[in-house]
Backbone as CSV, one residue per row, in Angstrom:
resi,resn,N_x,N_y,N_z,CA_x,CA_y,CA_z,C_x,C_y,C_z
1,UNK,0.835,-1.157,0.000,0.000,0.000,0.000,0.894,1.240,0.000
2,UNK,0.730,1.967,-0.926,1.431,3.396,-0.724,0.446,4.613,-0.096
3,UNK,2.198,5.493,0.663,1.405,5.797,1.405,1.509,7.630,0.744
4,UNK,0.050,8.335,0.829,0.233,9.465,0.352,0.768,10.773,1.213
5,UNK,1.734,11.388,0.569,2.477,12.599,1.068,1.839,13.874,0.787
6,UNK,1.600,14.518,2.022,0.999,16.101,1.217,1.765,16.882,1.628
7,UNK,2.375,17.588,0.163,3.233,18.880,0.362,2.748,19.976,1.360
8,UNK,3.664,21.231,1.512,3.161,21.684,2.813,1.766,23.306,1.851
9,UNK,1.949,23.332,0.230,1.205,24.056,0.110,-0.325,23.148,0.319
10,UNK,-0.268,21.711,-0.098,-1.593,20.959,0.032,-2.158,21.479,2.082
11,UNK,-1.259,21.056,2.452,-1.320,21.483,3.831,-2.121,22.922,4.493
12,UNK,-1.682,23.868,3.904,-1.804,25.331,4.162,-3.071,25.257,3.531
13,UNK,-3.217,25.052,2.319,-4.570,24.892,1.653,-6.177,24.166,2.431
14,UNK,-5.818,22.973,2.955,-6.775,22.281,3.607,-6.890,22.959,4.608
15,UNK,-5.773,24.116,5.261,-6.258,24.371,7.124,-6.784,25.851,6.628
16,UNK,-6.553,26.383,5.258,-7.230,27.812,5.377,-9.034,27.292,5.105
17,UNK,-8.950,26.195,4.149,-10.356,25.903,3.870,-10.746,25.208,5.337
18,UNK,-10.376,24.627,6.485,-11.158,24.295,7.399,-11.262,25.980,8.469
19,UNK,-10.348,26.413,8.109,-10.333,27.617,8.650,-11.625,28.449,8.840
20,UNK,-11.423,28.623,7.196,-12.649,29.651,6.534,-14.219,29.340,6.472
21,UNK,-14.454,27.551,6.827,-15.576,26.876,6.874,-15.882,26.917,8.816
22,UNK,-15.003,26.918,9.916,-15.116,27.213,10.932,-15.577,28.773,11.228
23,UNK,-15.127,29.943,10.537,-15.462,31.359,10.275,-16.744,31.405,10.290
24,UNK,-17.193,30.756,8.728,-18.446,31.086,8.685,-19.371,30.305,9.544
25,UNK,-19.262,29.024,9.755,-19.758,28.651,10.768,-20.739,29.572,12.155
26,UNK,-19.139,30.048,12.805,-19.488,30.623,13.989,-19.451,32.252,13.936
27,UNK,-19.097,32.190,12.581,-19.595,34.110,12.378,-21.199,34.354,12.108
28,UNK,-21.951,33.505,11.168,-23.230,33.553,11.324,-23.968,33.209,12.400
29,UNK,-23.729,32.514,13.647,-24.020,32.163,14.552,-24.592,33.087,16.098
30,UNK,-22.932,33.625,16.129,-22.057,34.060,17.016,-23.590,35.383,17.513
31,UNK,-23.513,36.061,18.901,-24.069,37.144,19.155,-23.958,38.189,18.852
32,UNK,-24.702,39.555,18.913,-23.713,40.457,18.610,-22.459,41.075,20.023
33,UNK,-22.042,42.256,19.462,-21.394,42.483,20.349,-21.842,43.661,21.077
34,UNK,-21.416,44.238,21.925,-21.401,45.764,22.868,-21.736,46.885,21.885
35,UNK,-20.490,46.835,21.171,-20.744,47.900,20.385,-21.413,47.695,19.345
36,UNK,-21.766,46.448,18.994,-22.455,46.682,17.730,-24.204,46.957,18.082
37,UNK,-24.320,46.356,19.481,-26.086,46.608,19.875,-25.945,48.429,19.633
38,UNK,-24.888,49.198,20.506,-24.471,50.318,21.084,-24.886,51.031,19.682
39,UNK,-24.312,50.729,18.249,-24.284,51.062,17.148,-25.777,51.460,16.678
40,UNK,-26.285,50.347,17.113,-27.548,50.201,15.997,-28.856,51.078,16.793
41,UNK,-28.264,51.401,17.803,-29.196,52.330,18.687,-30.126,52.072,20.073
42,UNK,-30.447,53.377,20.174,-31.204,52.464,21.776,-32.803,51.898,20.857
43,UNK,-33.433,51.083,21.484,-34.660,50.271,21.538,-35.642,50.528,22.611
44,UNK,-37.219,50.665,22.484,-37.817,51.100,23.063,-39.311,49.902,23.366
45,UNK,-39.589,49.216,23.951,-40.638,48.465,23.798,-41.747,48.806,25.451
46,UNK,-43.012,49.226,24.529,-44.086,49.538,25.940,-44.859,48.310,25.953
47,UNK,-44.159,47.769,27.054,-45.051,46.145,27.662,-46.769,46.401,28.417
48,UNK,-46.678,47.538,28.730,-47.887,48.138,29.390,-48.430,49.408,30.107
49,UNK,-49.397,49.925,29.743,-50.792,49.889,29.326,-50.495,49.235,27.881
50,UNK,-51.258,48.679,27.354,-51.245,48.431,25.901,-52.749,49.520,25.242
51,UNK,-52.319,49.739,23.883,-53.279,50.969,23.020,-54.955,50.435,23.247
52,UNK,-55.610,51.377,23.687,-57.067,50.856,24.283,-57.190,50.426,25.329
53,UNK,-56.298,50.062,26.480,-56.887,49.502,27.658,-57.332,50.171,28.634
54,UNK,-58.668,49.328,29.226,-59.381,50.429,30.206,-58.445,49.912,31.227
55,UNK,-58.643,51.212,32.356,-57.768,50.502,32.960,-58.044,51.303,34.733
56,UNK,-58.274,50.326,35.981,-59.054,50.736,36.862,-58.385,51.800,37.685
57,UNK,-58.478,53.049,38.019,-57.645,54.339,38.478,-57.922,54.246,39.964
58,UNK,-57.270,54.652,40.618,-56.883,56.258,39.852,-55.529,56.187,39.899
59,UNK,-54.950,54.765,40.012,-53.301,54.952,39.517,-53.331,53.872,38.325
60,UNK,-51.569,53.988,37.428,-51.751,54.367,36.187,-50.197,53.471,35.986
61,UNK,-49.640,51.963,35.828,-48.433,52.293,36.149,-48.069,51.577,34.568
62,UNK,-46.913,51.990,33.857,-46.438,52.006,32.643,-44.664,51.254,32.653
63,UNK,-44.680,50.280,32.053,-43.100,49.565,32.272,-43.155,49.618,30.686
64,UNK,-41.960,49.835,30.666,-41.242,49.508,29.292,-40.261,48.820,29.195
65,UNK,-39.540,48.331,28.172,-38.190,47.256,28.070,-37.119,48.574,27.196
66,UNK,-36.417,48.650,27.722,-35.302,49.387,27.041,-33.942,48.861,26.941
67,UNK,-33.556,48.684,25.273,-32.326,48.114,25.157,-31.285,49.141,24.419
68,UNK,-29.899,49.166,24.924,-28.917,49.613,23.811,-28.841,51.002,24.051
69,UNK,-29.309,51.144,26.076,-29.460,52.609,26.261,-28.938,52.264,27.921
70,UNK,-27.735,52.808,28.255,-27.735,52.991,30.152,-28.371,53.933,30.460
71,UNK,-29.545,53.073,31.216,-30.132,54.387,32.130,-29.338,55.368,33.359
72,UNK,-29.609,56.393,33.394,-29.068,57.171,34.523,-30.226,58.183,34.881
73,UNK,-30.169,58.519,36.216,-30.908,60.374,35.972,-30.285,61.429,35.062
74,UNK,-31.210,62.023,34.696,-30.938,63.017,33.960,-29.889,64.194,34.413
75,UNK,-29.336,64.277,33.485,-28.217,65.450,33.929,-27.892,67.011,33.157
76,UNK,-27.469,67.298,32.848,-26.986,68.625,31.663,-25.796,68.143,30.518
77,UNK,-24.925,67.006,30.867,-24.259,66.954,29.930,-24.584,65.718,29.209
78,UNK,-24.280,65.566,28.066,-24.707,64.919,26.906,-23.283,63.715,27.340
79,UNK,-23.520,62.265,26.988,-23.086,61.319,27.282,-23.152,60.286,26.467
80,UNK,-22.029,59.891,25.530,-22.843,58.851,24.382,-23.271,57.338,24.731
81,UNK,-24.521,56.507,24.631,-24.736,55.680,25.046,-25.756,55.804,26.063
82,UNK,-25.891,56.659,27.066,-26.371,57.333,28.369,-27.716,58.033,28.477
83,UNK,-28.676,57.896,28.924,-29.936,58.254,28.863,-30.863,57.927,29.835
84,UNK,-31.788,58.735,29.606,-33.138,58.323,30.684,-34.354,58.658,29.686
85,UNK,-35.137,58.452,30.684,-36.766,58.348,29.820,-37.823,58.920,30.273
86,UNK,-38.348,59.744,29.495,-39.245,60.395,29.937,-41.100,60.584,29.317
87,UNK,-41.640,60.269,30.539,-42.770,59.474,30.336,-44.064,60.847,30.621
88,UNK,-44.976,60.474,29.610,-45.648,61.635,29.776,-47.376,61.397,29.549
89,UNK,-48.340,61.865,30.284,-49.059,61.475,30.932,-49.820,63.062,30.173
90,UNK,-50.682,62.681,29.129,-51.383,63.825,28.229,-50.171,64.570,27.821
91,UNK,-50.446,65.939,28.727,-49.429,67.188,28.706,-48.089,66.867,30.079
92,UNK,-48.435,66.180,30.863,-47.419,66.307,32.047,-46.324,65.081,31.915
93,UNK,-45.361,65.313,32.363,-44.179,64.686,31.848,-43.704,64.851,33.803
94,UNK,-42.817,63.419,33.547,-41.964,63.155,34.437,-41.079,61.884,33.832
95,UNK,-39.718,61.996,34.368,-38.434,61.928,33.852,-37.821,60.882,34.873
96,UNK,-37.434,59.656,34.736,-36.784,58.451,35.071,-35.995,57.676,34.580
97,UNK,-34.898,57.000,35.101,-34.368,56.296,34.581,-34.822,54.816,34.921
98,UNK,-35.982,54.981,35.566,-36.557,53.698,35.923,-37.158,53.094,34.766
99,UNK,-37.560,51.429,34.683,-38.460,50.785,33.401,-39.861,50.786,33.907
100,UNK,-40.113,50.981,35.098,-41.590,51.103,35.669,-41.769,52.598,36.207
101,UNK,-43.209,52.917,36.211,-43.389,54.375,36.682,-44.443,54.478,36.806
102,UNK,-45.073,54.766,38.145,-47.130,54.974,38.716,-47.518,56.762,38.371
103,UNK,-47.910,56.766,37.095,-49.200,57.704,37.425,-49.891,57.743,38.521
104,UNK,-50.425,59.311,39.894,-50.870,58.365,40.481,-52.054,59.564,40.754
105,UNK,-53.134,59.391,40.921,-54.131,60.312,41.180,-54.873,60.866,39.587
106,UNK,-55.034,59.712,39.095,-55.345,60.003,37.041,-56.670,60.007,37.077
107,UNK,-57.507,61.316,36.430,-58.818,61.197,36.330,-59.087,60.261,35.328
108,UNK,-60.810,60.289,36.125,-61.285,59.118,35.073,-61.886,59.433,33.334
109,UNK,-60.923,59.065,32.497,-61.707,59.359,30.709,-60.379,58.892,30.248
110,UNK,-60.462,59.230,29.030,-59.654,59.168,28.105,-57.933,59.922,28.600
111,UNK,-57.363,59.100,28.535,-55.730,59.637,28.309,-54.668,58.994,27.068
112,UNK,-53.762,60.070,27.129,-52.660,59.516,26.528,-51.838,59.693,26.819
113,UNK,-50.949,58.431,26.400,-49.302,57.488,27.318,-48.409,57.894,26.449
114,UNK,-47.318,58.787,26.578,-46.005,58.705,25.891,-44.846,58.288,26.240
115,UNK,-44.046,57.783,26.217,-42.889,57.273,26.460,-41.729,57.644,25.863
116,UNK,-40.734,58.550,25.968,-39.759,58.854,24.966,-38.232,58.815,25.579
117,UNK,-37.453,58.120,24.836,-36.301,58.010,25.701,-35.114,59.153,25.152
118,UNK,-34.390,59.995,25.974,-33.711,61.122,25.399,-32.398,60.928,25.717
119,UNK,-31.538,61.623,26.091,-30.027,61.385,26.054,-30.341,62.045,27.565
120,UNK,-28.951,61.847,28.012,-28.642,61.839,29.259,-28.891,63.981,29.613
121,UNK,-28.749,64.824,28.695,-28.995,66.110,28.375,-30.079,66.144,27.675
122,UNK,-31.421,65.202,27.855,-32.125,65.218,27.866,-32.958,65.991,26.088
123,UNK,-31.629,65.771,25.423,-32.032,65.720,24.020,-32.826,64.204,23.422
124,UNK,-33.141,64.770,22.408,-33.910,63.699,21.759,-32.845,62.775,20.567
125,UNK,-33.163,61.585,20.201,-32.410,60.582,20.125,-32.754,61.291,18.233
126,UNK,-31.983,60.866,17.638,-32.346,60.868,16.157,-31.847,59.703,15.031
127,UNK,-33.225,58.994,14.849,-34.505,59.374,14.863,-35.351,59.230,16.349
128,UNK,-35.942,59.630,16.707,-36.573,60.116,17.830,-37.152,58.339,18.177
129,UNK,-36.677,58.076,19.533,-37.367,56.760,20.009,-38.457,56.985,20.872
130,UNK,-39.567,56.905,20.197,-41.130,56.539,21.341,-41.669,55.815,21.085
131,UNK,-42.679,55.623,21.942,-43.904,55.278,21.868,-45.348,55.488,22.587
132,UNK,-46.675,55.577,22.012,-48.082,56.191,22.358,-48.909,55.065,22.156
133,UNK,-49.763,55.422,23.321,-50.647,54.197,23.260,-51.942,55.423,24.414
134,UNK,-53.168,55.037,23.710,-54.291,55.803,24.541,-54.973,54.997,25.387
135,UNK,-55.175,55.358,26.505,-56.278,54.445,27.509,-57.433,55.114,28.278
136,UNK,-58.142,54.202,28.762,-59.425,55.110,29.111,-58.953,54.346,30.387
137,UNK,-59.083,55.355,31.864,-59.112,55.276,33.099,-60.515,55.163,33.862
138,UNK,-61.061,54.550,34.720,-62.183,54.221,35.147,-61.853,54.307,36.734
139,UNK,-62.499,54.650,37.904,-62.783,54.750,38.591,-63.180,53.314,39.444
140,UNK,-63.191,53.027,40.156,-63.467,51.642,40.955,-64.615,51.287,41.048
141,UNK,-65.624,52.508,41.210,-67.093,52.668,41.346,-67.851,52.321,39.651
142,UNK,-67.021,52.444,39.054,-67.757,52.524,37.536,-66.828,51.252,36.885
143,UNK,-66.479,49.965,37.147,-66.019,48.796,36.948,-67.107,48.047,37.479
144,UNK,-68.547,48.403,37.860,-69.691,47.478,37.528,-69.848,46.456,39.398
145,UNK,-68.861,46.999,40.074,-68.553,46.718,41.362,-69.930,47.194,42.310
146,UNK,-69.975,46.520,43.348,-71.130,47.052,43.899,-70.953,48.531,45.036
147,UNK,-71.182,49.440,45.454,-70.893,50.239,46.329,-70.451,49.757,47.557
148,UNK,-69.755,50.324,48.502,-69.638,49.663,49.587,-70.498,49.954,50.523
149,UNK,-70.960,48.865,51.075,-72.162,49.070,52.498,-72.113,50.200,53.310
150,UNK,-72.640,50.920,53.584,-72.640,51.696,54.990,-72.024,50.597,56.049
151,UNK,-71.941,51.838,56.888,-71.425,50.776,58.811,-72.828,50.662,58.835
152,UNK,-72.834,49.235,59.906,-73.705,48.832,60.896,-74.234,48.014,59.698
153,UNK,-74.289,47.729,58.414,-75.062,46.823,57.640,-74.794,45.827,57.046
């Protein structure tokens, strides 16, 4: 039986092609990285109220998922990467770096939920990241509940 010899270009050849087949492998695979989430921008998702929900008052509380953004409190200087969010309730606005936040004392009708996440100087992101969703607030008494008894009955 003879036995076969591979020169060292056959050599170099077979380990760039297992090379280049391991690459793609685990390059299509692979996660991204820091900077590349960092790159592609911050992300904004409102898990709740969702658009239309009634919803029983007179508090009001709103979580969102935010990716590809460090929250902080808000400050004056501009910070790349760095931000908070500011959540706004019709016309009134209040400013967190929290993912949850209670409206709290919300009349009962129609409102609307904004959510907008800004830079740490409290500029706006470009293109501008929000999101709106409208809900109708109801009262405890007007959820079809019965009144509560007087004393003594």
């Amino acid at each position: 039986m003879r036995r076969i010899e591979w020169s060292s270009s056959w050599k170099a050849g077979f380990f760039l092609l297992v090379l280049g087949l391991t690459m793609v492998v685990f390059g299509c695979t692979r996660q991204a990285t820091r900077e590349e989430k960092t790159a592609a921008g911050p992300s904004l998702v409102l898990e709740s109220p969702r658009d239309g929900e009634t919803i029983t008052g007179p508090n009001v509380t709103v979580r969102v998922k935010v990716e590809n953004l460090k929250l902080e409190p808000p400050g004056l200087v501009k910070q790349e990467g760095v931000g908070h969010i500011h959540y706004y309730l019709d016309d009134k606005v209040q400013m967190s770096p929290e993912q949850t936040l209670t409206f709290t004392e919300v009349t009962s009708g129609e409102h609307t939920i904004r959510v907008v996440l800004v830079q740490k100087d409290h500029s706006p992101f470009n293109p501008p990241v929000e999101k709106t969703v409208k809900i109708n607030v109801v009262s405890g008494a007007q959820t079809g509940a019965p009144p509560p008894s007087p004393p003594g009955y």
